[in-house]
C-alpha positions in Angstrom: -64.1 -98.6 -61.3 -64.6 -100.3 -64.5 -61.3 -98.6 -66.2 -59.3 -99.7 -63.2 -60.9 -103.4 -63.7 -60.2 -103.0 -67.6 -56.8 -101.8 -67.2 -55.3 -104.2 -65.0 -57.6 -107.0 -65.2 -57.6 -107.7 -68.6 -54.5 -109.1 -71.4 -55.2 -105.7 -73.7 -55.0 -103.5 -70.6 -51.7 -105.3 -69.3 -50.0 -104.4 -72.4 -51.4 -100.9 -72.6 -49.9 -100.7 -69.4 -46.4 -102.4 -70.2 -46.1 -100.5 -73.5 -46.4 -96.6 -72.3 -43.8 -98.0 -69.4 -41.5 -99.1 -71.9 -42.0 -96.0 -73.8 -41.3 -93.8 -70.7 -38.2 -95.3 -70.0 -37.1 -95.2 -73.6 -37.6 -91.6 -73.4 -35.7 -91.4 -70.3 -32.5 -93.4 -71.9 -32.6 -91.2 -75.1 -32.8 -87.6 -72.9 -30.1 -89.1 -70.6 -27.9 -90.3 -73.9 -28.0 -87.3 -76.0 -27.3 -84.8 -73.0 -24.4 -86.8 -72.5 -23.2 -86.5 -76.3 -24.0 -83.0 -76.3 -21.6 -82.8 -73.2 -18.7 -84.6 -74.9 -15.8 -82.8 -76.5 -15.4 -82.9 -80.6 -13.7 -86.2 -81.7 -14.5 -88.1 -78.4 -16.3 -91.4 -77.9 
C-alpha cells in the first residue's frame, strides 16, 4: 500500500505518473503518423 500512497500521493510520484502517460501517447501519435506516411503514395503530402 505504500507504492500506491507514494505514487499518487506524493509531487515525484505525480510526475512519474504524468510523464510515462505522455510518453504513451507520444508513442501512440508516432505509430499512427508513420503508418500513415508509409500508406501515402510517392510525391504526396
Amino acid at each position: 500500500m505504500k507504492l500506491w500512497q507514494d505514487l499518487f500521493g506524493t509531487d515525484y510520484g505525480l510526475m512519474s505518473i504524468a510523464g510515462i502517460a505522455f510518453m504513451i501517447l507520444m508513442a501512440f501519435w508516432y505509430v499512427r503518423f508513420f503508418i500513415r506516411k508509409m500508406n501515402q503514395k510517392p510525391g504526396t503530402e
